[in-house]
C-alpha positions as CSV (number, residue, x, y, z in Angstrom):
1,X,-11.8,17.0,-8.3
2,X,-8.8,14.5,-7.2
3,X,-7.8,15.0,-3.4
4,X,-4.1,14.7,-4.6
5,X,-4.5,17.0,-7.2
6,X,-6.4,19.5,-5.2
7,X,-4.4,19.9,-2.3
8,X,-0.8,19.4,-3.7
9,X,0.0,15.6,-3.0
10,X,0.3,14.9,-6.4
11,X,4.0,16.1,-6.2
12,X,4.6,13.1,-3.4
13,X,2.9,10.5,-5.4
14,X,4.7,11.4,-8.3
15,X,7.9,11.3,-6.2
16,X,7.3,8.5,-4.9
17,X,6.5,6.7,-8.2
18,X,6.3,3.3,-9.0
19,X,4.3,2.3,-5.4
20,X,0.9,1.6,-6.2
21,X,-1.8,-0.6,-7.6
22,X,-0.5,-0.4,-11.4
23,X,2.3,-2.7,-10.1
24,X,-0.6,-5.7,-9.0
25,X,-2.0,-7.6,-11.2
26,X,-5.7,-6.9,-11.5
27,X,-7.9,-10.2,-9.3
28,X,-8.3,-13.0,-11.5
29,X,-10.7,-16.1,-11.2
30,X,-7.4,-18.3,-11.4
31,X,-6.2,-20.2,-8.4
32,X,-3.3,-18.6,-6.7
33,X,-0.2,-19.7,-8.2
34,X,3.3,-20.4,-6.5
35,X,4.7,-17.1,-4.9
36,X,7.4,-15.5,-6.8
37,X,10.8,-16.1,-5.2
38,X,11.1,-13.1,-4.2
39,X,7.3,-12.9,-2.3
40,X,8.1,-16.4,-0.7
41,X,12.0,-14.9,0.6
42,X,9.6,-12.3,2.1
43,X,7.4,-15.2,4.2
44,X,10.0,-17.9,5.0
45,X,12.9,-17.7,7.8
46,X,16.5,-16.5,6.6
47,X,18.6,-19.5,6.3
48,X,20.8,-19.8,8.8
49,X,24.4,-20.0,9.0
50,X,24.8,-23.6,9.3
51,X,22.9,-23.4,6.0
52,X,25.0,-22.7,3.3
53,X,23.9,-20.6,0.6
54,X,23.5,-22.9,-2.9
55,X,24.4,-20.1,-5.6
56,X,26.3,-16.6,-3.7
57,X,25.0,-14.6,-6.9
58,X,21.6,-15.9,-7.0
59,X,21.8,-15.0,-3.2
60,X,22.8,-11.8,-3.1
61,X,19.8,-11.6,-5.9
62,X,17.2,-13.1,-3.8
63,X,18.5,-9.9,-1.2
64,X,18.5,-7.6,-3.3
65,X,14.5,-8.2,-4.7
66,X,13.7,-8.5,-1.4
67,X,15.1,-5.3,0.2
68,X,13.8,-3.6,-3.5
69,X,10.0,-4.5,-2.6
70,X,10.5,-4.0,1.2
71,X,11.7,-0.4,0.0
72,X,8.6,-0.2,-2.6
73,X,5.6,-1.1,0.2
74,X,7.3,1.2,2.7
75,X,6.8,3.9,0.0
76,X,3.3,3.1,-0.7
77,X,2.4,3.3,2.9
78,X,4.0,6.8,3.1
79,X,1.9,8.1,0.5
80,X,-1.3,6.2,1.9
81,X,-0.7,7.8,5.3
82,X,-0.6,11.2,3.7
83,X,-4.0,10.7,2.3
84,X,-5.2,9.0,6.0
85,X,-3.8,12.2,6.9
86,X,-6.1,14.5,5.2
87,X,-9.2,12.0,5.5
88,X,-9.0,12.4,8.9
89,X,-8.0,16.2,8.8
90,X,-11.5,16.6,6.5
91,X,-13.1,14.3,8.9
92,X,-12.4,17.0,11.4
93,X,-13.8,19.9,9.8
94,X,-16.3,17.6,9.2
95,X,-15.8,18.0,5.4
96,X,-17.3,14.1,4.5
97,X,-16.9,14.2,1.4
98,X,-13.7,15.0,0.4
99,X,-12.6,12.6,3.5
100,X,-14.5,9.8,1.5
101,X,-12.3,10.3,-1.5
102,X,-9.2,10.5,0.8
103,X,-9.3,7.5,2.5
104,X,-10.4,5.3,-0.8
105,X,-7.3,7.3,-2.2
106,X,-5.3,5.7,0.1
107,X,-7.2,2.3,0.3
108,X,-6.7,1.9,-3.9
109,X,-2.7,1.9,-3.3
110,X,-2.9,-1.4,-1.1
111,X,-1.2,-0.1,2.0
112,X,-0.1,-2.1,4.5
113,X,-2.5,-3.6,7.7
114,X,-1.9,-1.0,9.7
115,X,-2.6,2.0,7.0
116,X,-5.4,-0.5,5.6
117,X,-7.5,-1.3,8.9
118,X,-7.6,2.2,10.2
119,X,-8.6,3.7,7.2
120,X,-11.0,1.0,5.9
121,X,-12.2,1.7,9.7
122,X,-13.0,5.6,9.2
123,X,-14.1,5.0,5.5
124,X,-17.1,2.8,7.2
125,X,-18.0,5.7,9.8
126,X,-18.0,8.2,6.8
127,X,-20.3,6.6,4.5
128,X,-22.6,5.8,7.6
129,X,-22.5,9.3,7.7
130,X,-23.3,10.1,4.4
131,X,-25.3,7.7,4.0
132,X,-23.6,5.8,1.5
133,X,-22.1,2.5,1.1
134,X,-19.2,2.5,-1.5
């Protein structure tokens, strides 16, 4: 049985639709390509003020995509804490298993470094535990 189904998080990652991995493309052998204008806004410096915008629209745009995917990963990473949450909640009560399917819960929904290093982190102890390697 599903963690999010079993203990009621479905509702919050159905709320919180459209964060998750069935927005990524699946991994392809293909060379990287050019980042999306959007993705590359994200990575490069703001322009400054002595640099005047070439197109206002296509400005405000650029803005807008990039404040709509800064608002979709923060999203993603609330529901990947949640299941963190309960992983290490299980992992308390020393209930392995479920903790197991908690934390690759929230590793599948490509949280953020933070999110990913801790949980990637306790996912390792787990299976050690178990005796598993996933």
């Amino acid at each position: 049985m599903r963690l999010h189904s079993r203990f009621g998080l479905l509702p919050v990652v159905l709320a919180l639709a459209g964060c998750g991995p069935t927005e990524t493309a699946p991994p392809t052998s293909e060379p990287p390509s050019e980042p999306a204008p959007a993705e590359a806004a994200l990575t490069e410096p703001a322009p400054t003020p002595a640099e005047p915008a070439a197109d206002p629209v296509a400005q405000k745009r650029l803005e807008e995509e990039v404040a709509r995917i800064r608002i979709e990963n923060e999203k993603r990473d609330v529901v990947a804490r949640h299941f963190y949450e309960a992983a290490e909640r299980f992992y308390r009560e020393t209930k392995y298993a479920e903790a197991r399917d908690a934390l690759r819960s929230a590793l599948s929904l490509e949280p953020g470094p933070e999110i990913r290093e801790k949980a990637a982190r306790l996912l390792l102890e787990i299976e050690g535990i178990l005796g598993v390697r996933g």
